[in-house]
BAPARO-695930 format. One line per 3 residues: number of its first residue (from 1); their letters; for each residue x, y, z of C-alpha. Coordinates in steps of 0.5 Angstrom, whole numbers, always signed. Each point is the difference from the previous one (the first is absolute). Layout:
<semars>
NUM) A) X/Y/Z; ... .
</semars>
This chain:
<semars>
1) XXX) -192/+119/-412; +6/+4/+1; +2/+6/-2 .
4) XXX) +7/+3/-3; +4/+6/+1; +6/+3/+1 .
7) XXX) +3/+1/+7; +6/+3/+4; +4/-4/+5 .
10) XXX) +6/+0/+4; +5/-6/+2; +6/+1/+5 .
13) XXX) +4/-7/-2; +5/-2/+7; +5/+3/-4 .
16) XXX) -3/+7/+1; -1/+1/-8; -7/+4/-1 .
19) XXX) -3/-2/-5; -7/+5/-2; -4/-2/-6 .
22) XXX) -7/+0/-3; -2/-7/-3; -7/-3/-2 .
25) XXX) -3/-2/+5; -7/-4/+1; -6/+2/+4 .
28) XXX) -5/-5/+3; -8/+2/+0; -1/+3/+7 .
31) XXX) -4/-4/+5; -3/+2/+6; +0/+7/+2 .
34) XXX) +6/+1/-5; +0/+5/-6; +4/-1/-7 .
37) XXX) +2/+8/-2; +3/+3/-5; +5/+4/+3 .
40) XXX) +0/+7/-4; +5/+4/+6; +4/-2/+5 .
43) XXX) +5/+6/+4; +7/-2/+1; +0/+1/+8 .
46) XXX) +6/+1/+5; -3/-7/+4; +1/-4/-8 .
49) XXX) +7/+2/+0; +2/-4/+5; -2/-7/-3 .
52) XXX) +1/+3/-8; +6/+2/+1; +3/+1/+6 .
55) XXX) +7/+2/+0; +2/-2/-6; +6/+2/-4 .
58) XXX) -4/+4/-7; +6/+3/-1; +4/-6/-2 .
61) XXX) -6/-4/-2; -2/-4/-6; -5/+3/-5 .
64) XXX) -5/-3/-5; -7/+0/-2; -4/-2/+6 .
67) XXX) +5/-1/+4; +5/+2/+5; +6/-4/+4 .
70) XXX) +4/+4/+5; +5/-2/+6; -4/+0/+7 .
73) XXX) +6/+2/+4; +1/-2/+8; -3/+1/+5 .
76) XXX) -6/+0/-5; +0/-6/-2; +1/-4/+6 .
79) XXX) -5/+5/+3; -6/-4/-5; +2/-7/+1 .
82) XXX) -7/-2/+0; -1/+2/-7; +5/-3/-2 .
85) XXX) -1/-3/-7; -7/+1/+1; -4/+4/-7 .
88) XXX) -5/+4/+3; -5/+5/-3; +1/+8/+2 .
91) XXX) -4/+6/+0; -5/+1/+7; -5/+4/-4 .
94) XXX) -4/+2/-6; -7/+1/-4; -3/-3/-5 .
97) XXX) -7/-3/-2; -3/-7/+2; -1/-5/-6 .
100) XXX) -2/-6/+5; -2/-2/+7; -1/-6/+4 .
103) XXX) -5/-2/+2; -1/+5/+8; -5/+5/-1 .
106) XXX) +4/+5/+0; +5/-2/-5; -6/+0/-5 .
109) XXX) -2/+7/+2; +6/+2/-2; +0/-3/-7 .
112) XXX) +1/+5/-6; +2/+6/+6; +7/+4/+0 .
115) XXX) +3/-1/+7; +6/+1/+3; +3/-6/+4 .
118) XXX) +6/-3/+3; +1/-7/-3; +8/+0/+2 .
121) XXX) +2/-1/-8; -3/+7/-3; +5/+1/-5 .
124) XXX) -2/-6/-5; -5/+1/-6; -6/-4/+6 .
127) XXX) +1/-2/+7; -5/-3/+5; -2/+4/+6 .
130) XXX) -5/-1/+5; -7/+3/+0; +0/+3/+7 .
133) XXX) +6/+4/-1; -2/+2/-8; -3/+8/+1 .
136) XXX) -5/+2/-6; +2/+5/-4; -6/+3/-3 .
139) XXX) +1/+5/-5; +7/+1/+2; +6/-2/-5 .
142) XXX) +4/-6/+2; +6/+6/+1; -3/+3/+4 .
145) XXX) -1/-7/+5; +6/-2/-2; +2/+3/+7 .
148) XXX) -6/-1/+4; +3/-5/+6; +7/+0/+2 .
151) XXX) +2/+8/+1; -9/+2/+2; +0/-6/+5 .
154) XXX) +7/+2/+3; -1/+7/+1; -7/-1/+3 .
157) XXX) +3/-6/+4; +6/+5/+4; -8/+4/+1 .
160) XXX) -4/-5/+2; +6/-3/+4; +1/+6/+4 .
163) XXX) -6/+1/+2; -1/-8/+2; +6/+2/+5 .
166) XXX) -3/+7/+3; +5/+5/-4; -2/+6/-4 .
169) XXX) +7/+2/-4; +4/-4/-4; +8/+1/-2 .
172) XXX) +1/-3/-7; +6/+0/-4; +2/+0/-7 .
175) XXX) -7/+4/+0; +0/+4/-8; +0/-9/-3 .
178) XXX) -7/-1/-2; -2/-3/+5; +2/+6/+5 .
181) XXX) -5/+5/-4; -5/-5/+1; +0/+0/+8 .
184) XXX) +2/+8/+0; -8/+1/-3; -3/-5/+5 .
187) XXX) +3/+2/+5; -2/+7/-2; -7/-3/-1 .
190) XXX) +0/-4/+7; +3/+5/+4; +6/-3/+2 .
193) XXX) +7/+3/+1; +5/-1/-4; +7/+0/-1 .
196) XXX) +4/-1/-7; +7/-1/-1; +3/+1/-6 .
199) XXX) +6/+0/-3; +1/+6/-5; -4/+7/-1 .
202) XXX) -4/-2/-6; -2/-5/+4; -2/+5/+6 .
205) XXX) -3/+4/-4; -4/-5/-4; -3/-2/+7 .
208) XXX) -1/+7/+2; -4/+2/-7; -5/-7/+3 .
211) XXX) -2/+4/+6; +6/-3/+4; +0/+4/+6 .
214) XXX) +7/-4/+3; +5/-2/-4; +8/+0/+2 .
217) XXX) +5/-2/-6; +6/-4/+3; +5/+3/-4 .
220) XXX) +0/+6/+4; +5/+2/+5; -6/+1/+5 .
223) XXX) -4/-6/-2; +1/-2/+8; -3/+5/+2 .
226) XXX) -6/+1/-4; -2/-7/+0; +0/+0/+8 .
229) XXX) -3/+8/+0; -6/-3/-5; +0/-7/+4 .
232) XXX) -2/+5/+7; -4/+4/-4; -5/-7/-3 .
235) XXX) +1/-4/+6; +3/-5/-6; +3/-6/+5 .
238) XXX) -3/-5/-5; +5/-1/-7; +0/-4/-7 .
241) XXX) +7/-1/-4; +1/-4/-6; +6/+1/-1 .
244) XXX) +2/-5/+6; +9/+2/-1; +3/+5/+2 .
247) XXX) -1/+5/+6; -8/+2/-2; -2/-4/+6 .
250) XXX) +4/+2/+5; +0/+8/-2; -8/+0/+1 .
253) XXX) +1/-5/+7; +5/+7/+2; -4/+5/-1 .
256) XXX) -6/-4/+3; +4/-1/+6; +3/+7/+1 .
259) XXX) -7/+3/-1; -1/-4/+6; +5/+1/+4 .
262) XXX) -2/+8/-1; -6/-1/+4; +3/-5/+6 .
265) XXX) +0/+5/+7; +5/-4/+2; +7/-3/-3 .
268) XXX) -1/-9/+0; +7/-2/-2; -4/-6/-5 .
271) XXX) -4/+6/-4; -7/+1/-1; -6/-5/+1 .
274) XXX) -4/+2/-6; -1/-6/-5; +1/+2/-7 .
277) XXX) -1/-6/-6; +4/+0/-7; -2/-5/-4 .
280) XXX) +5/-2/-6; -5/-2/-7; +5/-1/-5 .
283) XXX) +7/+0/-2; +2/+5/-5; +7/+0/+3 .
286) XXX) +1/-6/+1; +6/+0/+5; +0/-1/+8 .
289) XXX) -5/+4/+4; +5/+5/+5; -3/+1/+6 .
292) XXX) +4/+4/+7; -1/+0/+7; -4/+7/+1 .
295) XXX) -8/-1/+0; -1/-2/+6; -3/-7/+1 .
298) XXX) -7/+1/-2; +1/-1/-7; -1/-6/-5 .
301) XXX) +2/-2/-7; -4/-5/-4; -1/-1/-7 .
304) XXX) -8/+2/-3; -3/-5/-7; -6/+2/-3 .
307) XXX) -3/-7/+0; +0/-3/+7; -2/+8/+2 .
310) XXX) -6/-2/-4; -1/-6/+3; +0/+2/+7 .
313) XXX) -5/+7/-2; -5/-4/-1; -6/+0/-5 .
316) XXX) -4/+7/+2; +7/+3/+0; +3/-2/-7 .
319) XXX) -7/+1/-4; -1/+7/+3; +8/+1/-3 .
322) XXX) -2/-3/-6; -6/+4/-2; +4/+6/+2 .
325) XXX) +6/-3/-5; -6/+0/-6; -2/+7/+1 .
328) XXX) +6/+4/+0; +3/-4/-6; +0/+6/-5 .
331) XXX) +2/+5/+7; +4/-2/+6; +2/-7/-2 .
334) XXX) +2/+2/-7; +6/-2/-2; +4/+2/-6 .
337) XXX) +5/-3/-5; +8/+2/-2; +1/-5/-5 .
340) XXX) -6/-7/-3; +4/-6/-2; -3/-7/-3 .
343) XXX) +3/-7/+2; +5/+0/-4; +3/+7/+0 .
346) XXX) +0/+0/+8; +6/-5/+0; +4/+6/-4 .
349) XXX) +6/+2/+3; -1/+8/+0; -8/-3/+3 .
352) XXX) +3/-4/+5; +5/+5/+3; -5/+6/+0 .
355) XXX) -6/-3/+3; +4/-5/+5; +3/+8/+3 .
358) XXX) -6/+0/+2; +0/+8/+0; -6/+5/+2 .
361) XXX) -5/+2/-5; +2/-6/-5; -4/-6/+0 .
364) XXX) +0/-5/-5; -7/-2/-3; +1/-8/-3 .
367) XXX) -5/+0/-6; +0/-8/-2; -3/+1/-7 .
370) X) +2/+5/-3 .
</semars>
């Protein structure tokens, strides 16, 4: 037996025409360790923008119920050859109740249970998700679950990550997002040295009214020396950027590097030797990443996704982080929402451009039922 229900997908033709629509889809009854969910909330997250609009053109965009067609311009379109013509189902994550399972015991446990879930295809009325990865919600509302995997398991990710390679303080950019907050109280709760880069006051501001103890705003014409002053005061040699273009790397490599150099007794023509990490999670900006010649040589870049960290984290580890997840839901995970949009309202120009800007403190919330 099937089920139907309306579903978003986004299709990127050869000829770099985006096409984003919401159509009828059907859904097969879940076998196995799968479960069937009414979906009832799913957050538009920076990490869906990629693959539901990337850089489209919205402004010269075409506009009709339930869907939208835009021009993908180059290098963008290139860039997304494997997706090309292929119709793929959006949206990470969501919450929303079980209404069949297979036949995996727990699957069955879950039935008639609101859940939060990462099924790959959240913005859609129904979507299948896998049991293992679904997290009972109890009394908590779908809303409030909406959010309980992607920013939750980040930011205890970049934690639990830290501690697995001996590190006690950590530099974070565009610290005042959601996601930010999130890792400012747990590393409040876990004693781990922070440091918060931000890109305005308020933003400065909001994290210091969290209990924030170190946070340096790049707009400031003293930016360089506050982040090295505050690196040499947590010992912060280990970083996570999501903005990936620009110069945010490579101005926490400088000062992590002239930091360094401040404690060498003797000059070394190649720099200091301390070893400093920065991993880049996401692309807000989605321009090439700048690096210059003048950390030293102890240095690496790479790139950090939830989905392998969990992978290699390991049973123990992501059940402990779940569990903390669930019962920081309403405190330290809690997430909160600018707008709230249907299916059809999210493919709307004035929606489409506001969310895809991808501001602070102005997350979409997707509700496919209303």
């Amino acid at each position: 037996m099937t089920i139907t229900g309306k579903q978003l997908f986004t299709t990127l033709a050869s000829d770099g025409t985006l096409t984003v629509e919401v159509a009828d889809s059907q859904f097969a009854d879940p076998t196995g360790n799968q479960v069937l969910v009414r979906m009832e909330a799913a957050p538009i997250n920076p990490s869906d923008l990629a693959l539901l609009l990337g850089q489209a053109d919205l402004e010269n965009g075409e506009y009709s119920p339930g869907k939208l067609v835009a021009p993908m311009p180059q290098p963008f379109h290139g860039a997304m050859k494997g997706r090309h013509d292929q119709r793929l189902p959006v949206g990470n994550e969501g919450a929303g109740t079980v209404i069949a399972a297979g036949d995996g015991e727990l699957a069955q446990s879950l039935l008639g249970q609101r859940i939060a879930c990462v099924p790959g295809g959240a913005y859609a009325q129904y979507a299948i998700a896998d049991a293992s990865m679904c997290l009972p919600l109890g009394d908590l509302t779908a809303e409030q679950g909406a959010s309980a995997f992607v920013n939750p398991m980040t930011a205890l990710g970049f934690v639990e990550n830290a501690r697995m390679d001996g590190q006690g303080a950590i530099v974070h950019a565009a610290a005042a997002s959601n996601l930010g907050q999130m890792l400012v109280k747990i590393c409040q709760e876990d004693g781990i040295a922070l440091v918060n880069i931000v890109r305005k006051p308020d933003q400065a501001e909001l994290l210091r009214g969290l209990g924030a103890e170190w946070v340096v705003d790049s707009s400031q014409p003293d930016f360089m020396d506050r982040l090295a002053e505050a690196i040499d005061a947590t010992g912060a040699f280990y970083g996570f950027d999501p903005i990936g273009g620009g110069t945010t790397v490579d101005a926490c490599f400088k000062a992590m590097e002239r930091v360094a150099v401040g404690k060498m007794a003797d000059y070394n023509r190649y720099g200091s030797n301390q070893q400093k990490r920065m991993f880049i999670y996401g692309r807000l900006d989605t321009g090439p990443t700048i690096l210059t010649p003048s950390y030293g040589f102890g240095w690496v870049l790479s790139g950090w996704l939830l989905t392998p960290f969990l992978q290699s984290a390991g049973f123990e580890v992501v059940g402990r982080m779940r569990q903390r997840v669930l019962a920081g839901l309403t405190t330290t995970f809690a997430s909160s929402y600018k707008a709230r949009v249907t299916l059809d309202q999210m493919l709307e120009k004035d929606a489409a451009t506001d969310y895809r800007a991808m501001k602070t403190g102005e997350k979409y919330l997707v509700t496919p039922w209303e």
